[in-house]
PDB file of N, CA, C and O in Angstrom:
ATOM      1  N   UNK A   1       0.842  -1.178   0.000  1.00  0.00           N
ATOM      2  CA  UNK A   1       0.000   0.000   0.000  1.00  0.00           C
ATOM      3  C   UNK A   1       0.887   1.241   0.000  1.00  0.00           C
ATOM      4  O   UNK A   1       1.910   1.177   0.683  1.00  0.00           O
ATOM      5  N   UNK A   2       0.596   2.512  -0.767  1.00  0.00           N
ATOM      6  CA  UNK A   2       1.388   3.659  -0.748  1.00  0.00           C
ATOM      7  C   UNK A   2       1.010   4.455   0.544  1.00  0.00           C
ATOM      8  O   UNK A   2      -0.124   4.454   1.024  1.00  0.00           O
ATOM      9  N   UNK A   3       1.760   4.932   0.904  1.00  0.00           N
ATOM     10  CA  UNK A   3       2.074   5.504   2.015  1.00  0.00           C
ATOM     11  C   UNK A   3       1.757   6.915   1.723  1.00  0.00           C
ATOM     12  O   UNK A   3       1.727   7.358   0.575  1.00  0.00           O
ATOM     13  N   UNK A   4       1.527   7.598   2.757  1.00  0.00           N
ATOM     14  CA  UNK A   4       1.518   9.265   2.672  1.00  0.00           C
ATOM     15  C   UNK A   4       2.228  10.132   1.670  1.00  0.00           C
ATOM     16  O   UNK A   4       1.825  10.807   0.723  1.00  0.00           O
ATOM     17  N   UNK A   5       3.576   9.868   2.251  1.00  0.00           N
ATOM     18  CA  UNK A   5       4.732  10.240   1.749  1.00  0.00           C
ATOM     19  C   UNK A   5       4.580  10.290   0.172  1.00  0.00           C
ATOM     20  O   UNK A   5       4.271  11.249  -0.536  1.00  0.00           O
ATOM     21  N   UNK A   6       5.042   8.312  -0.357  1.00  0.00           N
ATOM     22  CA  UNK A   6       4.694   8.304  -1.384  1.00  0.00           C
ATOM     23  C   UNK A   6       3.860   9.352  -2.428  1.00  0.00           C
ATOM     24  O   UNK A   6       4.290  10.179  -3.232  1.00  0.00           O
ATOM     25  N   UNK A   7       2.687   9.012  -2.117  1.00  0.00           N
ATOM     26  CA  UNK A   7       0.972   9.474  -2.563  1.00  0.00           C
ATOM     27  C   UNK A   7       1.569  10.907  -2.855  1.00  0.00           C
ATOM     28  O   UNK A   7       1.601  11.234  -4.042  1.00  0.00           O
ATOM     29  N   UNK A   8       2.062  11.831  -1.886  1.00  0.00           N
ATOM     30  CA  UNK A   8       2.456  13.451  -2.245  1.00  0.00           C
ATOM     31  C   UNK A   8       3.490  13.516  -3.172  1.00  0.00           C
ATOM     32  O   UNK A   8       3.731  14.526  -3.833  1.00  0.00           O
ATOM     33  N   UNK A   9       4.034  12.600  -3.234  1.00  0.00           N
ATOM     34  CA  UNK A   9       5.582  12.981  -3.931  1.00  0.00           C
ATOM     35  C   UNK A   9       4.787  12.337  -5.599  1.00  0.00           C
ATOM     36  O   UNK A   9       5.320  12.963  -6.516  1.00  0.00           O
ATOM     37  N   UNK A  10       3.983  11.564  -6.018  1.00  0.00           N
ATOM     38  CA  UNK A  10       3.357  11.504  -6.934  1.00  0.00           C
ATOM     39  C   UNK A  10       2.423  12.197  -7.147  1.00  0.00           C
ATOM     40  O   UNK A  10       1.631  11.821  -8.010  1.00  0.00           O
ATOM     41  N   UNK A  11       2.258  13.058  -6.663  1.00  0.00           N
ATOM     42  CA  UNK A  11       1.026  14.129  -7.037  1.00  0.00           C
ATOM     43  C   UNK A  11       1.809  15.444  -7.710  1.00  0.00           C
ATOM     44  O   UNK A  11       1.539  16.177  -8.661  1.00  0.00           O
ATOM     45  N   UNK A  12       3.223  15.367  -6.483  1.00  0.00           N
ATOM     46  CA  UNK A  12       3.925  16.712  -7.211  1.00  0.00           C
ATOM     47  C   UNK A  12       4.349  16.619  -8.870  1.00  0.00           C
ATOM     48  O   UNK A  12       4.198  17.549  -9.662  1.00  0.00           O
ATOM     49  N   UNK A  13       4.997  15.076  -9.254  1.00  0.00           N
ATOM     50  CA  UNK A  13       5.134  14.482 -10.244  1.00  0.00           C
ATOM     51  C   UNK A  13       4.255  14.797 -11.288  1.00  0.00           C
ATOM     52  O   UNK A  13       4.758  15.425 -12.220  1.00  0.00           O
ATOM     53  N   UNK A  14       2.963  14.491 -11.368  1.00  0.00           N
ATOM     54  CA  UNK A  14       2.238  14.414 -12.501  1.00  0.00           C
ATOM     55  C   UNK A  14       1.312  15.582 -12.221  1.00  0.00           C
ATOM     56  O   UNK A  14       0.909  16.111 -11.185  1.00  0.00           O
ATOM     57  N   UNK A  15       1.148  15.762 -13.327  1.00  0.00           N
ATOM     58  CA  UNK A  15      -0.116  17.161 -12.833  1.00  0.00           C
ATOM     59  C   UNK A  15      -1.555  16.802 -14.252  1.00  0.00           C
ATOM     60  O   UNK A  15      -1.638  15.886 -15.070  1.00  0.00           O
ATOM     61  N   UNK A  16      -2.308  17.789 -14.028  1.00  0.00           N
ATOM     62  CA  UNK A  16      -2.875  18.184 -12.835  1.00  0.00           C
ATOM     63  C   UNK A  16      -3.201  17.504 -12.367  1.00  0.00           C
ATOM     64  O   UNK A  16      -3.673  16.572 -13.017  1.00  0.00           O
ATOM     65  N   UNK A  17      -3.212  17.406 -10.506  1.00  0.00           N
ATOM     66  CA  UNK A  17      -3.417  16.902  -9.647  1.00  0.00           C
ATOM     67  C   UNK A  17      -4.712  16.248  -9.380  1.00  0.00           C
ATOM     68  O   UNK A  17      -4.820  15.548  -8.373  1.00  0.00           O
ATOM     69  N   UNK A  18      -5.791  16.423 -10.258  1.00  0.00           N
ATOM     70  CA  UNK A  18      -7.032  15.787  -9.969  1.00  0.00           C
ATOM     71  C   UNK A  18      -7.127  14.583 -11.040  1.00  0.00           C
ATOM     72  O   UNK A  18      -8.060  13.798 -11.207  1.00  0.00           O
ATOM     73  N   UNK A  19      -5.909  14.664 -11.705  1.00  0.00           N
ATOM     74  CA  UNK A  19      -5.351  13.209 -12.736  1.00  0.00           C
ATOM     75  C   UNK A  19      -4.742  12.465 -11.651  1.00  0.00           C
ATOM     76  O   UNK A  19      -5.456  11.877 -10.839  1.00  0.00           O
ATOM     77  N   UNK A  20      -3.790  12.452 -11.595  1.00  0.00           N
ATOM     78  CA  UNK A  20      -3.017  11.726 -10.149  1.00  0.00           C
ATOM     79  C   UNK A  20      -3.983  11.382  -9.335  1.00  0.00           C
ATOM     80  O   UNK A  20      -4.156  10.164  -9.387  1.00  0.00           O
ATOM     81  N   UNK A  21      -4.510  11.777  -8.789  1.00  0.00           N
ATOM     82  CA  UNK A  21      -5.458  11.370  -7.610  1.00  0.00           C
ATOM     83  C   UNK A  21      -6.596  10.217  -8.176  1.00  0.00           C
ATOM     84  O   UNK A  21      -6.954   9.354  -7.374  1.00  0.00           O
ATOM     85  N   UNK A  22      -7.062  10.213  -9.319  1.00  0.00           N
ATOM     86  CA  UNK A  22      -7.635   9.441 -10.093  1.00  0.00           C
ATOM     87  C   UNK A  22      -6.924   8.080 -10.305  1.00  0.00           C
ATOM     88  O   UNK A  22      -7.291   6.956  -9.960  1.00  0.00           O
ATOM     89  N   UNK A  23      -5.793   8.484 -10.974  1.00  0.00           N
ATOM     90  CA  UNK A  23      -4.854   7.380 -11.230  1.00  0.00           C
ATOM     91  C   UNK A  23      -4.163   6.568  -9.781  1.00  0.00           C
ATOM     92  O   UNK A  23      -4.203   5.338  -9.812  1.00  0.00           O
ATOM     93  N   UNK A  24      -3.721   7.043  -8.893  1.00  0.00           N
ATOM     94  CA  UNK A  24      -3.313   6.738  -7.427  1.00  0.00           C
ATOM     95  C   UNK A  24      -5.056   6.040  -7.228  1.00  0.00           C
ATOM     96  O   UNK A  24      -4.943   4.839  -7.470  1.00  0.00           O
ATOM     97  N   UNK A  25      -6.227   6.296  -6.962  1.00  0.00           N
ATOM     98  CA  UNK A  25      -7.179   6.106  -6.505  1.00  0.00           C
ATOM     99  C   UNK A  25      -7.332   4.604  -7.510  1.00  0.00           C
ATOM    100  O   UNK A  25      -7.534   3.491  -7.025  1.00  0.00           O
ATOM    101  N   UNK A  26      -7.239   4.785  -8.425  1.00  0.00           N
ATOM    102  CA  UNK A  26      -7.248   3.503  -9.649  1.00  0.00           C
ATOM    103  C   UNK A  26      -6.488   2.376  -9.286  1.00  0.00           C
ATOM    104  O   UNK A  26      -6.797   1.285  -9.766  1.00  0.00           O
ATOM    105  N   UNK A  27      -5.626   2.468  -8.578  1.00  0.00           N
ATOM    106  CA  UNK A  27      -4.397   1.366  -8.563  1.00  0.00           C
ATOM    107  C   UNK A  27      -4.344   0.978  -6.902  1.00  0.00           C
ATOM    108  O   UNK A  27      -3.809  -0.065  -6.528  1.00  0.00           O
ATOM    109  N   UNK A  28      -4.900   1.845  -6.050  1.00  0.00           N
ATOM    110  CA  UNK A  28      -5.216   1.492  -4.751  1.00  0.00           C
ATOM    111  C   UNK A  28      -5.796   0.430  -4.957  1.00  0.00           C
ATOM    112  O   UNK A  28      -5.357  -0.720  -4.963  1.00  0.00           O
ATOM    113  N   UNK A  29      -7.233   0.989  -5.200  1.00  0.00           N
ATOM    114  CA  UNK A  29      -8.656   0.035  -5.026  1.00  0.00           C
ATOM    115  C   UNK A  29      -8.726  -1.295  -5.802  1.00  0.00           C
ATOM    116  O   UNK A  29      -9.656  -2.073  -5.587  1.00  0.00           O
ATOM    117  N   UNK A  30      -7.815  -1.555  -6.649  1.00  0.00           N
ATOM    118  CA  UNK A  30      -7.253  -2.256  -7.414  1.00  0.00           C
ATOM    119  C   UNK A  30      -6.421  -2.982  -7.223  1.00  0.00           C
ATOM    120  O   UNK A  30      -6.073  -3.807  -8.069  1.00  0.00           O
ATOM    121  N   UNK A  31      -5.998  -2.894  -6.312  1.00  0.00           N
ATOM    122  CA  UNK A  31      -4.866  -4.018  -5.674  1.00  0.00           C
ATOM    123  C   UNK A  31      -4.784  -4.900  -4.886  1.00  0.00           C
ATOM    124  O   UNK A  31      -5.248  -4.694  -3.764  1.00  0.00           O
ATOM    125  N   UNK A  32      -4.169  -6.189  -5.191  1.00  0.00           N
ATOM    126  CA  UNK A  32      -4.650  -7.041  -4.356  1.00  0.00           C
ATOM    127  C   UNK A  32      -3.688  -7.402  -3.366  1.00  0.00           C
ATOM    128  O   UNK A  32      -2.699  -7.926  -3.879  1.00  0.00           O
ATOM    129  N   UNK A  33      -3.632  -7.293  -2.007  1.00  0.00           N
ATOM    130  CA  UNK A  33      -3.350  -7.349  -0.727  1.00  0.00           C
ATOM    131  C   UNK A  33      -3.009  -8.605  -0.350  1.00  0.00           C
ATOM    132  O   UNK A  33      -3.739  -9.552  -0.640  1.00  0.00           O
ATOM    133  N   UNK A  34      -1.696  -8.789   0.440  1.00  0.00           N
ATOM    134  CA  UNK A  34      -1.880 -10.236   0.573  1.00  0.00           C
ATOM    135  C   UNK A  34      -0.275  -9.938   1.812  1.00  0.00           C
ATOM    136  O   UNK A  34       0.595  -9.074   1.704  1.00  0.00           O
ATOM    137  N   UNK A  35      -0.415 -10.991   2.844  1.00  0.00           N
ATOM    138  CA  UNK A  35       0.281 -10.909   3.626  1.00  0.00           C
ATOM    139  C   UNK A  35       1.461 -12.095   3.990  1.00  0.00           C
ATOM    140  O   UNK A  35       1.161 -13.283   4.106  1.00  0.00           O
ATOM    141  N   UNK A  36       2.460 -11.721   4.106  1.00  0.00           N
ATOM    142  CA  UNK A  36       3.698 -13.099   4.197  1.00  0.00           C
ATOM    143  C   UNK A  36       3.762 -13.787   5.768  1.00  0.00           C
ATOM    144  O   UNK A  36       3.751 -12.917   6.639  1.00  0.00           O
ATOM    145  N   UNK A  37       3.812 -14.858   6.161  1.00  0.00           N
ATOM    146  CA  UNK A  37       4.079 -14.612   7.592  1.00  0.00           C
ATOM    147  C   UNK A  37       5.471 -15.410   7.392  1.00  0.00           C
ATOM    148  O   UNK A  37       5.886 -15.790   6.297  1.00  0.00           O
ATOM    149  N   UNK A  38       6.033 -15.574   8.461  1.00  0.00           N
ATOM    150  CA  UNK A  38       7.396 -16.138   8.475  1.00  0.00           C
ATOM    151  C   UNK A  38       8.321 -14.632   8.592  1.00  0.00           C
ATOM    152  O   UNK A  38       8.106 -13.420   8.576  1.00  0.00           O
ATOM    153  N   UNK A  39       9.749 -15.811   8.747  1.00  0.00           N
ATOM    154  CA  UNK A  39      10.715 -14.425   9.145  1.00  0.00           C
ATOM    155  C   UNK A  39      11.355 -13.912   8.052  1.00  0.00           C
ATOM    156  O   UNK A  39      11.641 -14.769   7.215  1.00  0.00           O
ATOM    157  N   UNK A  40      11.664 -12.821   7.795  1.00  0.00           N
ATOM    158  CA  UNK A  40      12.040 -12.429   6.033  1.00  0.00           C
ATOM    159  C   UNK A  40      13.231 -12.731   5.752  1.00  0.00           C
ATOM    160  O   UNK A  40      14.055 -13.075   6.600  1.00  0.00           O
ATOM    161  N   UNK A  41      13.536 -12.601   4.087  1.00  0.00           N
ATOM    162  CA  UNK A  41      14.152 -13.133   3.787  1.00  0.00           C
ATOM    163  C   UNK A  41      15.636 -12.364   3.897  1.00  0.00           C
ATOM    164  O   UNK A  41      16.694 -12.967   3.715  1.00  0.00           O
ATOM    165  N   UNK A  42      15.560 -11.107   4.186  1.00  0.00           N
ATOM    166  CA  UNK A  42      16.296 -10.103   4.359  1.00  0.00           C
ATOM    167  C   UNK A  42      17.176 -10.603   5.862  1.00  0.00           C
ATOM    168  O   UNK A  42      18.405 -10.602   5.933  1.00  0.00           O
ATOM    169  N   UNK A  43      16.168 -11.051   7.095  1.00  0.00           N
ATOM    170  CA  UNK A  43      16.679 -11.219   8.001  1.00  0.00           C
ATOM    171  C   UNK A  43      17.585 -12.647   7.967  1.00  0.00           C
ATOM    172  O   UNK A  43      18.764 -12.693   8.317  1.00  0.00           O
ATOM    173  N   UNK A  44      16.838 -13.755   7.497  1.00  0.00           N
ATOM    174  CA  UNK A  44      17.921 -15.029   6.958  1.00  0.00           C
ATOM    175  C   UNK A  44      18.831 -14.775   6.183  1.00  0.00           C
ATOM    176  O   UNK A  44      19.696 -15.623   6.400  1.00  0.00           O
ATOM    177  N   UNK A  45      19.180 -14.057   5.343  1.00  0.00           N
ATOM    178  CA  UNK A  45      20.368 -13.964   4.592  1.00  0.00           C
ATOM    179  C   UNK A  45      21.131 -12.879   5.904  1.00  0.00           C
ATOM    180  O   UNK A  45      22.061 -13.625   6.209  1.00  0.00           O
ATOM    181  N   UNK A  46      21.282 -11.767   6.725  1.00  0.00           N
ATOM    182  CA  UNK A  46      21.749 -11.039   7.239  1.00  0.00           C
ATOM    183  C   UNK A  46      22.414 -12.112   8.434  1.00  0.00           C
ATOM    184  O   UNK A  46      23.474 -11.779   8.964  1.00  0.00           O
ATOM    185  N   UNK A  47      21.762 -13.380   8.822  1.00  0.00           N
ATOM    186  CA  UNK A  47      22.363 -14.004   9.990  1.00  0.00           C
ATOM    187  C   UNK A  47      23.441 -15.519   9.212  1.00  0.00           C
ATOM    188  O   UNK A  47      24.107 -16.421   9.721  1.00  0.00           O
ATOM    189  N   UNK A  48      23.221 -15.249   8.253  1.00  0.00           N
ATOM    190  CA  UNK A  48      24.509 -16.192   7.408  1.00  0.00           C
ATOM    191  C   UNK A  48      25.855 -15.568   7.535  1.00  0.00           C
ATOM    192  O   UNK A  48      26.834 -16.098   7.010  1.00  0.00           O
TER     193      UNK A  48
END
């Protein structure tokens, strides 16, 4: 999911801004969500 941050720094990007917000709003609601459990893979390679 985009974050705050993100979301503003793509709005400054593309203009006008009531395009962006459309397009950001398009690809939110649109996305499909899905969660990992286990320990990452970032952390197993860092303890090798």
């Amino acid at each position: 999911m985009l974050g705050t941050t993100n979301s503003v720094r793509i709005i400054e990007l593309v203009n006008p801004p009531i395009i962006t917000h459309a397009i950001l709003d398009w690809i939110i609601h649109s996305a499909i969500r899905f969660e990992l459990k286990g320990e990452s893979m970032r952390k197993k390679m860092k303890k090798q």
